[in-house]
C-alpha positions as CSV (number, residue, x, y, z in Angstrom):
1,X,23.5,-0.9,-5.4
2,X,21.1,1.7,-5.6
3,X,21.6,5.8,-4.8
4,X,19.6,4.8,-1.5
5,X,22.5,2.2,-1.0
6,X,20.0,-0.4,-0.8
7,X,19.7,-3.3,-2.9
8,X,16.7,-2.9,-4.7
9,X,14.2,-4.9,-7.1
10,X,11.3,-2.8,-8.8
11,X,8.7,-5.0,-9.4
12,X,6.1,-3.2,-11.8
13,X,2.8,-4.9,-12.8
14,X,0.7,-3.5,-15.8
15,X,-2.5,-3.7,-14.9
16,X,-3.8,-3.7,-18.4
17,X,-2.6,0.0,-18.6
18,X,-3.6,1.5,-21.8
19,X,-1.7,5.0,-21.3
20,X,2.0,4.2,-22.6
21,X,3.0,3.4,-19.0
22,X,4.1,0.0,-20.2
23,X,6.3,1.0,-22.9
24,X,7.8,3.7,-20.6
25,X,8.7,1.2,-18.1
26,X,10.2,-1.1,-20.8
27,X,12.7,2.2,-21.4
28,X,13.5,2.0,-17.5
29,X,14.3,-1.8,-17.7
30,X,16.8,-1.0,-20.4
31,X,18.6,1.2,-18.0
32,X,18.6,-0.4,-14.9
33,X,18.7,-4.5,-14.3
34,X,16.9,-4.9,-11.4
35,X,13.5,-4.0,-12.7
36,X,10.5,-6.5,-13.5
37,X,7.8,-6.4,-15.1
38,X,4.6,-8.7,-15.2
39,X,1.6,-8.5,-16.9
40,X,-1.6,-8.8,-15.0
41,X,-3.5,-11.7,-15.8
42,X,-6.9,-10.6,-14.2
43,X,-7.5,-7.1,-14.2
44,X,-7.8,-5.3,-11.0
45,X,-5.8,-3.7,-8.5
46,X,-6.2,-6.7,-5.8
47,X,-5.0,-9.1,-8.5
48,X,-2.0,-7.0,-9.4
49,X,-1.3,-6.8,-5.8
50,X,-0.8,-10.6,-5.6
51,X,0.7,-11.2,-8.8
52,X,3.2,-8.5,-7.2
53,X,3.9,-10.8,-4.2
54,X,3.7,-14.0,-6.4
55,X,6.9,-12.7,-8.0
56,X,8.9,-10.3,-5.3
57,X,12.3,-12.1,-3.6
58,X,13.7,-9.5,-1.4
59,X,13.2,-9.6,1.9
60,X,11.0,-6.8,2.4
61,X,8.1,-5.1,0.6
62,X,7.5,-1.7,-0.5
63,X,3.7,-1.2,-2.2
64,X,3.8,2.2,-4.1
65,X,1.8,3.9,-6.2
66,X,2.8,4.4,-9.8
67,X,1.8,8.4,-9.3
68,X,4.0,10.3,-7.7
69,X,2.4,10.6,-4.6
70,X,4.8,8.9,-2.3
71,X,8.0,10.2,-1.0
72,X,11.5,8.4,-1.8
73,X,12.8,9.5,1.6
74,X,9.9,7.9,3.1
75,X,10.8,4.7,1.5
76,X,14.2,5.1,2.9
77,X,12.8,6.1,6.1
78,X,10.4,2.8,6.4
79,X,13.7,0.4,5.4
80,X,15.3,2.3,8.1
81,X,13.0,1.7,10.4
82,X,11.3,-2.1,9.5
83,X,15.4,-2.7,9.9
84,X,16.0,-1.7,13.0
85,X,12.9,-2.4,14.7
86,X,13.3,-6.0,13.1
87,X,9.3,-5.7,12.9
88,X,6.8,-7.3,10.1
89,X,5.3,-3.7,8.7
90,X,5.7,-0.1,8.8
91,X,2.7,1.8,8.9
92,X,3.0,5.5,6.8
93,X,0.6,8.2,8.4
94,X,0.0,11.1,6.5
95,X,-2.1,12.5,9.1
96,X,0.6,12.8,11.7
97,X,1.3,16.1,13.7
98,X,4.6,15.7,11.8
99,X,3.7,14.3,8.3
100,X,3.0,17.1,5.1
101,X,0.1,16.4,2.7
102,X,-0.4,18.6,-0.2
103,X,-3.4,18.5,-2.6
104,X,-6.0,16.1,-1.2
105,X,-9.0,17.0,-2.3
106,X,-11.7,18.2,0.0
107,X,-14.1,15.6,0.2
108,X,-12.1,12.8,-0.2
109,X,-10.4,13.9,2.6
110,X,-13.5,14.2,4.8
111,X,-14.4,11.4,3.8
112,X,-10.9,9.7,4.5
113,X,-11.0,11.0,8.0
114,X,-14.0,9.5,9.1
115,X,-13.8,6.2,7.6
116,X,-10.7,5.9,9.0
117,X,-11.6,6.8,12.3
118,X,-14.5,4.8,12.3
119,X,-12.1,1.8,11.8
120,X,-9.6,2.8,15.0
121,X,-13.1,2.3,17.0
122,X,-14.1,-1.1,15.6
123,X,-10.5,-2.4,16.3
124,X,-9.7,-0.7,19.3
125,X,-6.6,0.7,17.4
126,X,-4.8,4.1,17.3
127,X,-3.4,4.4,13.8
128,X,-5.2,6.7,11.7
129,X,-4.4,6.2,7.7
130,X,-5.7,2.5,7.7
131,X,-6.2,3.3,3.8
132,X,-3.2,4.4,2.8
133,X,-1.4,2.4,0.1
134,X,2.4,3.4,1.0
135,X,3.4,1.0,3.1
136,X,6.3,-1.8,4.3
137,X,6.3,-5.5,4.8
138,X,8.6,-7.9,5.5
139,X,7.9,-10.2,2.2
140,X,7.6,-13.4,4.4
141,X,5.1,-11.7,6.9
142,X,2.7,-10.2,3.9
143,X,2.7,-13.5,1.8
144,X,1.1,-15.4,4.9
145,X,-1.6,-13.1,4.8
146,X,-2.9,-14.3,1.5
147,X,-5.3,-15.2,-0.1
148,X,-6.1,-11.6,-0.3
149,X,-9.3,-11.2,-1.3
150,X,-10.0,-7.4,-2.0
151,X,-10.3,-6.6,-5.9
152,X,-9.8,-2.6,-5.6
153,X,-8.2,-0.1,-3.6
154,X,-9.7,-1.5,-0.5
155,X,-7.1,-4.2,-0.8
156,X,-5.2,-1.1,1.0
157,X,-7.6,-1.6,4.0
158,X,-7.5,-5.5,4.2
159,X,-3.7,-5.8,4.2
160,X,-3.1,-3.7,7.5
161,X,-5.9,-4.9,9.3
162,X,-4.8,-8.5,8.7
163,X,-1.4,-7.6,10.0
164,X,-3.5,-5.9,13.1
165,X,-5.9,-8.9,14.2
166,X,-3.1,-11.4,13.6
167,X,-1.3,-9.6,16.2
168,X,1.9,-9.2,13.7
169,X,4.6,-6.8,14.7
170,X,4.1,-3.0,13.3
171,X,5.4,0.2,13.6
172,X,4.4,3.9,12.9
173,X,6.0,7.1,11.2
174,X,4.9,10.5,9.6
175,X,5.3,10.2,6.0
176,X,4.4,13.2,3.2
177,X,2.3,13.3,0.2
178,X,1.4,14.8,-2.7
179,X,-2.3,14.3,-4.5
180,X,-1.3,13.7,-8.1
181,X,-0.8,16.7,-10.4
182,X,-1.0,14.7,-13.6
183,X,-3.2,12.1,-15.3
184,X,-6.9,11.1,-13.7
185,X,-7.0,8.9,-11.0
186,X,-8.9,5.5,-11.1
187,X,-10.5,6.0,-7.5
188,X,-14.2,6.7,-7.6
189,X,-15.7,7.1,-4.2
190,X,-19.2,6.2,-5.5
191,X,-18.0,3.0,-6.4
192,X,-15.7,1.7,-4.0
193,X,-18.3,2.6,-1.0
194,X,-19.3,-0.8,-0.8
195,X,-16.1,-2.6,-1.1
196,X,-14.5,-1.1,1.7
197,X,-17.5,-1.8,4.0
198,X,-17.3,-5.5,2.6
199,X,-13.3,-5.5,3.3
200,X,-14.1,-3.8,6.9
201,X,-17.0,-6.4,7.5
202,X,-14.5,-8.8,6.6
203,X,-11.8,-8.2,8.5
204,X,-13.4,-7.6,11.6
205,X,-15.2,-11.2,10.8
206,X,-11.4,-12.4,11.0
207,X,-10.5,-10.6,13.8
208,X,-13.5,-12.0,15.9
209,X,-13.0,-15.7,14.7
210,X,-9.0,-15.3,15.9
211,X,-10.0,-14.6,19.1
Protein backbone atom coordinates (compact mmCIF):
# COMPACT_ATOMS: atom_id res chain seq x y z
CA UNK A 1 0.00 0.00 0.00
CA UNK A 2 1.02 3.29 -0.93
CA UNK A 3 1.26 6.74 1.56
CA UNK A 4 -2.10 7.60 -0.33
CA UNK A 5 -3.37 4.17 1.07
CA UNK A 6 -4.24 3.16 -2.31
CA UNK A 7 -2.87 0.34 -4.18
CA UNK A 8 -1.05 1.66 -6.78
CA UNK A 9 0.85 0.51 -10.16
CA UNK A 10 3.12 3.29 -11.92
CA UNK A 11 3.17 2.45 -15.34
CA UNK A 12 5.95 4.65 -17.07
CA UNK A 13 6.52 4.57 -20.83
CA UNK A 14 9.85 6.04 -22.36
CA UNK A 15 9.03 7.51 -25.21
CA UNK A 16 12.37 7.33 -26.75
CA UNK A 17 13.55 9.79 -23.97
CA UNK A 18 17.04 10.82 -24.58
CA UNK A 19 17.48 13.05 -21.16
CA UNK A 20 18.40 10.36 -18.44
CA UNK A 21 14.73 10.03 -17.55
CA UNK A 22 14.90 6.31 -18.22
CA UNK A 23 17.73 5.50 -16.07
CA UNK A 24 16.28 7.67 -13.32
CA UNK A 25 13.12 5.71 -13.41
CA UNK A 26 15.12 2.38 -13.42
CA UNK A 27 16.48 3.93 -9.76
CA UNK A 28 12.64 4.26 -8.78
CA UNK A 29 11.88 0.66 -9.80
CA UNK A 30 14.60 -0.48 -7.48
CA UNK A 31 12.89 1.03 -4.67
CA UNK A 32 9.45 0.49 -5.02
CA UNK A 33 7.78 -2.97 -6.74
CA UNK A 34 4.98 -1.73 -8.22
CA UNK A 35 6.51 0.29 -10.99
CA UNK A 36 6.65 -0.62 -14.80
CA UNK A 37 8.28 0.43 -17.37
CA UNK A 38 7.84 -0.17 -21.24
CA UNK A 39 9.63 1.08 -23.95
CA UNK A 40 7.71 2.73 -26.76
CA UNK A 41 7.85 0.97 -29.81
CA UNK A 42 6.57 3.86 -32.14
CA UNK A 43 7.50 7.14 -31.14
CA UNK A 44 4.86 9.57 -30.23
CA UNK A 45 2.83 10.61 -27.39
CA UNK A 46 -0.49 8.82 -28.85
CA UNK A 47 1.41 5.65 -29.18
CA UNK A 48 2.84 5.83 -25.66
CA UNK A 49 -0.58 6.49 -24.58
CA UNK A 50 -1.76 3.08 -25.86
CA UNK A 51 1.12 1.15 -25.14
CA UNK A 52 0.19 2.65 -21.57
CA UNK A 53 -3.27 1.05 -21.64
CA UNK A 54 -2.06 -2.09 -23.52
CA UNK A 55 -0.18 -2.84 -20.24
CA UNK A 56 -2.18 -1.16 -17.18
CA UNK A 57 -4.41 -3.87 -14.73
CA UNK A 58 -5.85 -1.79 -12.17
CA UNK A 59 -9.09 -0.78 -12.23
CA UNK A 60 -8.75 2.72 -12.90
CA UNK A 61 -6.53 5.03 -14.86
CA UNK A 62 -4.58 8.05 -13.93
CA UNK A 63 -2.69 9.83 -17.25
CA UNK A 64 -0.03 12.20 -15.76
CA UNK A 65 2.47 14.04 -17.03
CA UNK A 66 6.11 13.17 -16.22
CA UNK A 67 6.63 17.18 -15.31
CA UNK A 68 5.53 18.12 -12.25
CA UNK A 69 2.69 19.83 -13.23
CA UNK A 70 -0.01 17.83 -11.71
CA UNK A 71 -1.04 17.76 -8.08
CA UNK A 72 -0.74 14.39 -5.89
CA UNK A 73 -3.83 15.53 -3.92
CA UNK A 74 -5.64 15.91 -7.07
CA UNK A 75 -4.94 12.41 -7.88
CA UNK A 76 -6.26 11.48 -4.56
CA UNK A 77 -9.00 13.69 -5.05
CA UNK A 78 -10.09 12.13 -8.62
CA UNK A 79 -9.82 8.29 -6.86
CA UNK A 80 -12.04 9.75 -4.28
CA UNK A 81 -14.28 10.92 -6.36
CA UNK A 82 -14.39 8.25 -9.69
CA UNK A 83 -15.01 5.88 -6.34
CA UNK A 84 -17.78 7.23 -4.96
CA UNK A 85 -19.58 8.49 -7.87
CA UNK A 86 -18.94 4.92 -9.33
CA UNK A 87 -18.58 6.96 -12.72
CA UNK A 88 -16.29 6.11 -15.98
CA UNK A 89 -13.89 9.53 -15.84
CA UNK A 90 -13.10 12.39 -13.80
CA UNK A 91 -12.60 15.47 -15.55
CA UNK A 92 -9.69 17.98 -13.83
CA UNK A 93 -10.41 21.75 -14.54
CA UNK A 94 -7.87 24.05 -13.97
CA UNK A 95 -9.95 26.89 -14.85
CA UNK A 96 -12.48 26.47 -12.12
CA UNK A 97 -13.51 29.40 -9.75
CA UNK A 98 -11.86 27.12 -7.21
CA UNK A 99 -8.81 25.47 -9.08
CA UNK A 100 -5.05 27.42 -8.70
CA UNK A 101 -2.83 27.67 -11.84
CA UNK A 102 0.53 29.00 -11.61
CA UNK A 103 2.91 29.75 -14.60
CA UNK A 104 0.96 29.32 -17.72
CA UNK A 105 2.39 31.24 -20.16
CA UNK A 106 0.47 34.03 -21.75
CA UNK A 107 -0.33 32.95 -25.03
CA UNK A 108 -0.70 29.51 -24.56
CA UNK A 109 -3.15 30.36 -22.29
CA UNK A 110 -5.12 32.63 -24.63
CA UNK A 111 -4.95 30.39 -26.79
CA UNK A 112 -6.13 27.51 -24.45
CA UNK A 113 -9.13 29.50 -23.61
CA UNK A 114 -10.48 29.90 -26.79
CA UNK A 115 -9.93 26.66 -28.25
CA UNK A 116 -11.44 25.23 -25.53
CA UNK A 117 -14.34 27.20 -25.61
CA UNK A 118 -14.82 26.85 -29.07
CA UNK A 119 -15.21 23.12 -28.37
CA UNK A 120 -18.02 23.53 -25.36
CA UNK A 121 -20.06 25.23 -28.38
CA UNK A 122 -19.51 22.43 -31.02
CA UNK A 123 -20.67 19.81 -28.37
CA UNK A 124 -23.09 21.68 -26.55
CA UNK A 125 -20.97 20.96 -23.40
CA UNK A 126 -20.05 22.98 -20.28
CA UNK A 127 -16.63 21.68 -19.27
CA UNK A 128 -13.92 23.97 -20.04
CA UNK A 129 -10.19 22.25 -19.93
CA UNK A 130 -11.12 19.67 -22.81
CA UNK A 131 -7.18 19.71 -23.25
CA UNK A 132 -6.00 18.99 -20.21
CA UNK A 133 -3.92 15.79 -19.83
CA UNK A 134 -4.59 15.08 -15.99
CA UNK A 135 -7.27 13.04 -15.93
CA UNK A 136 -9.23 9.56 -14.50
CA UNK A 137 -10.69 6.57 -16.21
CA UNK A 138 -12.01 3.67 -15.12
CA UNK A 139 -9.42 1.23 -17.15
CA UNK A 140 -12.36 -0.83 -18.72
CA UNK A 141 -14.32 2.37 -19.86
CA UNK A 142 -10.91 4.11 -21.59
CA UNK A 143 -9.81 0.77 -23.29
CA UNK A 144 -13.23 0.62 -25.28
CA UNK A 145 -12.54 3.81 -26.61
CA UNK A 146 -9.57 2.60 -28.65
CA UNK A 147 -8.25 2.61 -31.31
CA UNK A 148 -7.12 5.95 -30.45
CA UNK A 149 -5.96 7.59 -33.21
CA UNK A 150 -4.28 10.95 -32.14
CA UNK A 151 -0.30 10.91 -32.46
CA UNK A 152 0.41 14.11 -30.12
CA UNK A 153 -0.90 15.97 -27.34
CA UNK A 154 -4.24 16.26 -29.02
CA UNK A 155 -4.67 12.66 -27.94
CA UNK A 156 -5.63 14.81 -24.73
CA UNK A 157 -8.64 16.22 -26.73
CA UNK A 158 -9.80 12.87 -28.41
CA UNK A 159 -10.00 10.89 -25.23
CA UNK A 160 -12.64 13.17 -23.31
CA UNK A 161 -14.61 13.88 -26.19
CA UNK A 162 -15.04 10.14 -26.89
CA UNK A 163 -16.11 9.72 -23.38
CA UNK A 164 -18.56 12.81 -24.17
CA UNK A 165 -20.33 11.69 -27.52
CA UNK A 166 -20.48 8.04 -26.25
CA UNK A 167 -22.58 9.38 -23.55
CA UNK A 168 -20.15 7.62 -20.79
CA UNK A 169 -20.47 8.68 -17.20
CA UNK A 170 -18.19 11.75 -16.02
CA UNK A 171 -17.68 14.00 -13.37
CA UNK A 172 -15.96 17.40 -12.71
CA UNK A 173 -13.54 18.92 -10.01
CA UNK A 174 -11.12 22.03 -9.60
CA UNK A 175 -7.67 20.68 -9.72
CA UNK A 176 -4.19 22.99 -9.48
CA UNK A 177 -1.22 23.34 -11.60
CA UNK A 178 1.94 24.33 -12.04
CA UNK A 179 3.68 25.24 -15.70
CA UNK A 180 6.95 23.34 -15.46
CA UNK A 181 9.96 25.22 -13.90
CA UNK A 182 12.51 22.78 -15.38
CA UNK A 183 13.54 21.18 -18.66
CA UNK A 184 11.78 22.45 -22.21
CA UNK A 185 8.58 21.31 -22.97
CA UNK A 186 7.80 19.28 -26.22
CA UNK A 187 4.50 21.34 -27.07
CA UNK A 188 4.85 23.57 -30.02
CA UNK A 189 1.73 25.49 -30.74
CA UNK A 190 2.77 26.00 -34.41
CA UNK A 191 2.79 22.57 -34.90
CA UNK A 192 0.08 20.90 -33.21
CA UNK A 193 -2.51 23.63 -34.82
CA UNK A 194 -3.58 21.25 -37.24
CA UNK A 195 -3.81 18.12 -35.24
CA UNK A 196 -6.14 19.32 -32.83
CA UNK A 197 -8.46 20.72 -35.54
CA UNK A 198 -8.11 17.11 -37.19
CA UNK A 199 -8.84 15.41 -33.64
CA UNK A 200 -11.90 18.07 -33.15
CA UNK A 201 -13.02 17.40 -36.86
CA UNK A 202 -12.89 13.98 -35.85
CA UNK A 203 -14.60 13.67 -32.96
CA UNK A 204 -17.44 15.62 -33.77
CA UNK A 205 -17.51 13.25 -37.16
CA UNK A 206 -18.08 10.51 -34.28
CA UNK A 207 -20.31 12.27 -32.36
CA UNK A 208 -22.73 12.97 -35.40
CA UNK A 209 -22.55 9.32 -36.80
CA UNK A 210 -23.59 8.08 -32.97
CA UNK A 211 -26.52 9.94 -33.21
Amino acid sequence: MSKLDVDLELCFIDDFSTDGSYEKVLEVKKKFGFVKIIKNKKKGLGSAINTGLDNVANKFTCIMMCDGSDSLSDLRKYYDIILSKNCDAVFGSRFYKESVITNYPIKKLILNRIFNFLVSILFLNKFNDYTNAFKMYRTTSIKELKPIVSENFNVFLEIPLKVISRKMSYETTSISWTGREKGVSKFKIKELQSKYLFTLLYCLLEKILIK
